[in-house]
C-alpha positions as a Python dict, from the first residue, in 0.01 Angstrom:
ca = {
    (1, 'X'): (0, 0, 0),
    (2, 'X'): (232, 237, 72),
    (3, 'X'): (439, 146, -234),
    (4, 'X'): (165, 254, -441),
    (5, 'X'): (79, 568, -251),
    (6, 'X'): (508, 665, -276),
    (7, 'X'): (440, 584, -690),
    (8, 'X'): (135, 764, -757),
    (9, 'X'): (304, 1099, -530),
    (10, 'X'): (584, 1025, -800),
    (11, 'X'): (336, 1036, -1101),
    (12, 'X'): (165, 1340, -986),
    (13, 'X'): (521, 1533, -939),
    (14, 'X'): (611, 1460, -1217),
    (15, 'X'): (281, 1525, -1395),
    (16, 'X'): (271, 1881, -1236),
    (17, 'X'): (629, 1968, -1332),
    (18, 'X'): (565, 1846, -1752),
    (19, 'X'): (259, 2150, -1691),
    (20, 'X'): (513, 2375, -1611),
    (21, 'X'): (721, 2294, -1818),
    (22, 'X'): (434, 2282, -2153),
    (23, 'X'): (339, 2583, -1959),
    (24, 'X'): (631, 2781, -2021),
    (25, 'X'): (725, 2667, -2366),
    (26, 'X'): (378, 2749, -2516),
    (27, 'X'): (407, 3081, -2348),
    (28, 'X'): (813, 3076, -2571),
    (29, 'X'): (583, 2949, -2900),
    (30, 'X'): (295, 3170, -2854),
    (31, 'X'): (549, 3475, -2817),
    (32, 'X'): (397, 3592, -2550),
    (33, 'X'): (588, 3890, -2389),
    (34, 'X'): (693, 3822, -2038),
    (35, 'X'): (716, 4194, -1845),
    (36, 'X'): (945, 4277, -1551),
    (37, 'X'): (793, 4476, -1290),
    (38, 'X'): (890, 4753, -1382),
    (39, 'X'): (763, 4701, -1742),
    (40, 'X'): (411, 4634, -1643),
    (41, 'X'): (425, 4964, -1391),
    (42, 'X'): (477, 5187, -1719),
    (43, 'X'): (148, 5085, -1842),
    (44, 'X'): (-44, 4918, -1604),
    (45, 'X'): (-306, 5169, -1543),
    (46, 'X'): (-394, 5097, -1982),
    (47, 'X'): (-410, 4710, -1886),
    (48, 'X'): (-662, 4669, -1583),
    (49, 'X'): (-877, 4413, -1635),
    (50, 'X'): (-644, 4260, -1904),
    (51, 'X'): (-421, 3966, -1868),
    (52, 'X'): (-79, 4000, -1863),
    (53, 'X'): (280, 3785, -1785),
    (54, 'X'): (518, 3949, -1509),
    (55, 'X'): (831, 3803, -1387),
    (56, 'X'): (1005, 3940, -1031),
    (57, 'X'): (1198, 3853, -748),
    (58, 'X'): (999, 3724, -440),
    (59, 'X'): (1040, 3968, -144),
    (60, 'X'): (741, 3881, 53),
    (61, 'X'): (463, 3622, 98),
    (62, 'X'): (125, 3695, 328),
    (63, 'X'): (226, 3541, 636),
    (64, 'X'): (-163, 3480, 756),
    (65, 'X'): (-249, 3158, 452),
    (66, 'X'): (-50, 3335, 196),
    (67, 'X'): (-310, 3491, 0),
    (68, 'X'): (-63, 3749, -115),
    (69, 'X'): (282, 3831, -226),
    (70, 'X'): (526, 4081, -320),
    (71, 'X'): (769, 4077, -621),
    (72, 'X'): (1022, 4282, -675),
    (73, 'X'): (1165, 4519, -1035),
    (74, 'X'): (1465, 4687, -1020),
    (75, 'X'): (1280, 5036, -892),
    (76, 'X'): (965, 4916, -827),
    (77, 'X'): (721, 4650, -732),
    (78, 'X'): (321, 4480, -730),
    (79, 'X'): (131, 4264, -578),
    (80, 'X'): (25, 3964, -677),
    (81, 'X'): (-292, 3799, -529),
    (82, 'X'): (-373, 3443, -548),
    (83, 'X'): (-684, 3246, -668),
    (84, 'X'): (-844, 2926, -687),
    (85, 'X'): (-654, 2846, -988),
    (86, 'X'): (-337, 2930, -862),
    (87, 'X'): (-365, 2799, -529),
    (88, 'X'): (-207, 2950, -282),
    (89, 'X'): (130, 3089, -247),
    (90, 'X'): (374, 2894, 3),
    (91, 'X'): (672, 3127, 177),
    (92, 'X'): (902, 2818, 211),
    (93, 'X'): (860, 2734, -161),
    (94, 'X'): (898, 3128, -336),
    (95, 'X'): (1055, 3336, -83),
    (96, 'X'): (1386, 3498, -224),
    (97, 'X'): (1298, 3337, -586),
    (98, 'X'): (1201, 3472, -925),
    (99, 'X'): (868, 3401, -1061),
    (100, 'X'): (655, 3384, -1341),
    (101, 'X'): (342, 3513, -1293),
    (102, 'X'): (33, 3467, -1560),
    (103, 'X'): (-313, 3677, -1441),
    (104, 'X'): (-492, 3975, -1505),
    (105, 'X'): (-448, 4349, -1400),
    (106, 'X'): (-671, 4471, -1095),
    (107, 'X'): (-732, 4823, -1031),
    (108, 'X'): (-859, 4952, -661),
    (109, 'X'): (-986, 5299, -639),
    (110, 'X'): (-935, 5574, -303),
    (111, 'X'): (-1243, 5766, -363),
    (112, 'X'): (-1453, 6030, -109),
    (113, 'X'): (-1693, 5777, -50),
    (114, 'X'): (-1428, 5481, 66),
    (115, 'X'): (-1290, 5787, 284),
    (116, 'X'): (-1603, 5851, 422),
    (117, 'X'): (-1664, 5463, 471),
    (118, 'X'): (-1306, 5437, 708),
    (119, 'X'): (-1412, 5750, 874),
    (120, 'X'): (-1728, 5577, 964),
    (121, 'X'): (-1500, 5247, 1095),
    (122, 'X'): (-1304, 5497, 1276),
    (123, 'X'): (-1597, 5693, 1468),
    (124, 'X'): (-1746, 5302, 1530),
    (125, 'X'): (-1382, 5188, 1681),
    (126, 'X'): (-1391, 5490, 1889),
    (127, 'X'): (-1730, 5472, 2066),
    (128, 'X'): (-1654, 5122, 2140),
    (129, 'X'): (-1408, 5200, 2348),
    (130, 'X'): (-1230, 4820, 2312),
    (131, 'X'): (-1502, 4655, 2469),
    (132, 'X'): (-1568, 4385, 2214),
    (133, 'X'): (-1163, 4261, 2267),
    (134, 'X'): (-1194, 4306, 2632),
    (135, 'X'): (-1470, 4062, 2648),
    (136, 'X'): (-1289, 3848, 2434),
    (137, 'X'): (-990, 3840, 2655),
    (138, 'X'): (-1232, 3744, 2969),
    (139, 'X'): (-1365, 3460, 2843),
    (140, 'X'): (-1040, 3357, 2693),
    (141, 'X'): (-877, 3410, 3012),
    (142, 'X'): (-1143, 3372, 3247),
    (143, 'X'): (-1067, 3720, 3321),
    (144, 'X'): (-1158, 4036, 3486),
    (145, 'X'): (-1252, 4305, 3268),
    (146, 'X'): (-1040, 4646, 3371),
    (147, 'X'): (-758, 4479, 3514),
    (148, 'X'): (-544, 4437, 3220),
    (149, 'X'): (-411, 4753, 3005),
    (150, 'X'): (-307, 4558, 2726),
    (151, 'X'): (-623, 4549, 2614),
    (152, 'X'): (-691, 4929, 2590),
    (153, 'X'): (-348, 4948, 2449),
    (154, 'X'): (-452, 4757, 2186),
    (155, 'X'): (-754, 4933, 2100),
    (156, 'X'): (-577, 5279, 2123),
    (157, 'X'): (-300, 5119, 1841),
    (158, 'X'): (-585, 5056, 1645),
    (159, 'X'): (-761, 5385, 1645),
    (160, 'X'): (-388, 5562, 1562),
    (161, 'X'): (-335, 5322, 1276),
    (162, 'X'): (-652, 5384, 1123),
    (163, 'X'): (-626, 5747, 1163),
    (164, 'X'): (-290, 5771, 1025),
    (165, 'X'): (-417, 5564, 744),
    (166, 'X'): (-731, 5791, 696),
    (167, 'X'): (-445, 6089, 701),
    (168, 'X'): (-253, 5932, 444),
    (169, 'X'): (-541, 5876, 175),
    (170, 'X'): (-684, 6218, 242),
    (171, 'X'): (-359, 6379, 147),
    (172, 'X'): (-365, 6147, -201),
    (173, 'X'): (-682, 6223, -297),
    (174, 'X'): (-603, 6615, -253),
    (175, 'X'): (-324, 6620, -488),
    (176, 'X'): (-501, 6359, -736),
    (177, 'X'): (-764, 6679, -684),
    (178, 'X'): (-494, 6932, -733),
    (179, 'X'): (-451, 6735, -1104),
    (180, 'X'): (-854, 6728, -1168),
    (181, 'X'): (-893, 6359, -1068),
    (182, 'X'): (-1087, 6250, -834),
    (183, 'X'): (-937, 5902, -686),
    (184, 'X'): (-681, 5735, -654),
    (185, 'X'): (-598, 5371, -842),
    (186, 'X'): (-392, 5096, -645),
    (187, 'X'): (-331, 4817, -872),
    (188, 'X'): (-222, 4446, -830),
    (189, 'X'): (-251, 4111, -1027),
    (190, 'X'): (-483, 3838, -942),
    (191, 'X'): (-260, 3518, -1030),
    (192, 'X'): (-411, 3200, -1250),
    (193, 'X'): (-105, 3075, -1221),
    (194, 'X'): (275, 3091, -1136),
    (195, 'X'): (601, 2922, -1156),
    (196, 'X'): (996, 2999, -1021),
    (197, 'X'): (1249, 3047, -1262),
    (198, 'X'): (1487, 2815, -1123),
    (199, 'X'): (1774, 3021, -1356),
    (200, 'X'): (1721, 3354, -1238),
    (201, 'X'): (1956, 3565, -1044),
    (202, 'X'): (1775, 3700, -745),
    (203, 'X'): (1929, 3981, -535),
    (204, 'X'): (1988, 3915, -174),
    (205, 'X'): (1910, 4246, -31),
    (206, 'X'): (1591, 4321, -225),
    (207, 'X'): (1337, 4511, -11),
    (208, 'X'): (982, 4591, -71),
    (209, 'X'): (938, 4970, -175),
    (210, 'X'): (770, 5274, -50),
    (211, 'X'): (566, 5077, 217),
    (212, 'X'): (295, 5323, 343),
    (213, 'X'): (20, 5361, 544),
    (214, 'X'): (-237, 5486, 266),
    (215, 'X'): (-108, 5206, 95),
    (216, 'X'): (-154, 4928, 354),
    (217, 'X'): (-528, 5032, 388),
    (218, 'X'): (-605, 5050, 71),
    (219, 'X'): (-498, 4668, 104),
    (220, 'X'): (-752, 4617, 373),
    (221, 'X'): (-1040, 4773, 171),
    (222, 'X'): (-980, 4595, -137),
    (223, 'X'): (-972, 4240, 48),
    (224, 'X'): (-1355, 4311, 41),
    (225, 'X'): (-1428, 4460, -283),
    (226, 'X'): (-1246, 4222, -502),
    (227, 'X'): (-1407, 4267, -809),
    (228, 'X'): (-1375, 3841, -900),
    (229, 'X'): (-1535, 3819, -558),
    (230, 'X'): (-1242, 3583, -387),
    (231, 'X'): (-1252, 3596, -13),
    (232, 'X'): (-895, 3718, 130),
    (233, 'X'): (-709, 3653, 483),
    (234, 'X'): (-820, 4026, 560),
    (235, 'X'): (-544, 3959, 855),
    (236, 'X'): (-445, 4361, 835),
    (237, 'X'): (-84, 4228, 793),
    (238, 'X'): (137, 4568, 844),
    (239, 'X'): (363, 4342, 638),
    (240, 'X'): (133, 4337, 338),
    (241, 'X'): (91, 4669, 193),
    (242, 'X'): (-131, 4638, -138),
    (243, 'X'): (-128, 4781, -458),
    (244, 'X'): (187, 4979, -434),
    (245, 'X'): (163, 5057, -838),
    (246, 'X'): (-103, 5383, -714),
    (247, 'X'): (-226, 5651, -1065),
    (248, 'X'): (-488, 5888, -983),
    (249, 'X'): (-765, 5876, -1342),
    (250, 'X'): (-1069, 6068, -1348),
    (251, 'X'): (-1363, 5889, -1431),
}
């Protein structure tokens, strides 16, 4: 029995690696272009909704399922979000290696109303003054409710994170204003599928760029508003900061 279950894990390695590998010489046949990051950037905002192939290094992978991950240009980079098709993405398999990534372009958009819709979170995280976590923490605990600051501390963290965040988009949308827009576009790609370039170079220092806080909730909004509909890890990862590729289009 377990003879057979060792040959059939065989057959279906080696059944998945002859996909990638038909994968990525159809892609060579068909002549379809593969884009580095900073390629796609350049035009991205002309290709939402479109599919497209972009190749980067690996510099970060959603720590809460890994829903997400970061690749990396030479100045810039985007997010790539997985699917059902792509399954997904595992740290200990991508982390620190180039990949190939085949999806389509997906465009989030900072408008008044989403403001007005965090304000509203905000003024509803305010009035309830940490309660809901402090009740949590009793019956967790089998605690007292008032005795432990941690709680409150966490709450306050909160509140300043999502008012920094709140800051950060405001000031956005104003100079996307100052230009006669009136939002701002965060894009990623939504992943059918991917593979590591087991050739490429990858640099050992690469870092994420420009990492900030109008950014990271921009993340958090989009994880409900996916267009396709997917349900996300909406963990509020600090670490994951989506749609760093930002335009500002008028309507």
């Amino acid at each position: 029995m377990i003879k057979r279950l060792f040959l059939a894990a065989i057959v279906a390695f080696t059944f998945a690696a002859c996909n990638d590998a038909a994968e990525s010489a159809t892609m060579q046949e068909e002549g379809v272009k593969v884009l580095t990051v900073d390629e796609l950037e350049i035009s991205i905002a002309d290709l939402v909704g479109q599919d497209v192939v972009v190749a980067g290094d690996v510099d970060h992978v959603c720590k809460h399922g890994g829903t997400k991950m970061v690749i990396l240009g030479d100045s810039t980079d985007i997010h790539i979000k997985s699917s059902e098709e792509s399954g997904n993405f595992r740290a200990d398999e991508v982390m620190d290696h180039r990949v190939i990534v085949t999806g389509f372009v997906d465009e989030f958009r900072v408008d008044d109303s989403y403001i007005a819709e965090k304000e509203a979170e905000l003024e509803e995280m305010i009035a309830s003054g940490g309660d809901e976590e402090a009740e949590a923490e009793e019956h967790d605990g089998d605690e007292e409710k008032g005795l432990f600051p941690d709680n409150d501390n966490k709450h306050k963290k909160k509140i300043a994170g999502l008012e920094k965040q709140i800051e950060g988009l405001k000031s956005m949308l104003e100079e996307a204003r100052a230009e006669g827009k009136d939002h701002v576009s965060f894009y990623s790609v939504k992943a059918y599928s991917y593979e590591i370039d087991e050739d490429a170079e990858v640099k050992s220092e690469s870092k994420a760029f420009d990492d900030s806080p109008a950014e990271m909730a921009a993340e958090a909004e989009e994880e409900g508003h996916d267009h396709d509909g997917d349900d996300h890890d909406g963990e509020g990862d600090d670490e994951d900061h989506e749609g760093h590729d930002h335009d500002t289009d008028k309507e």
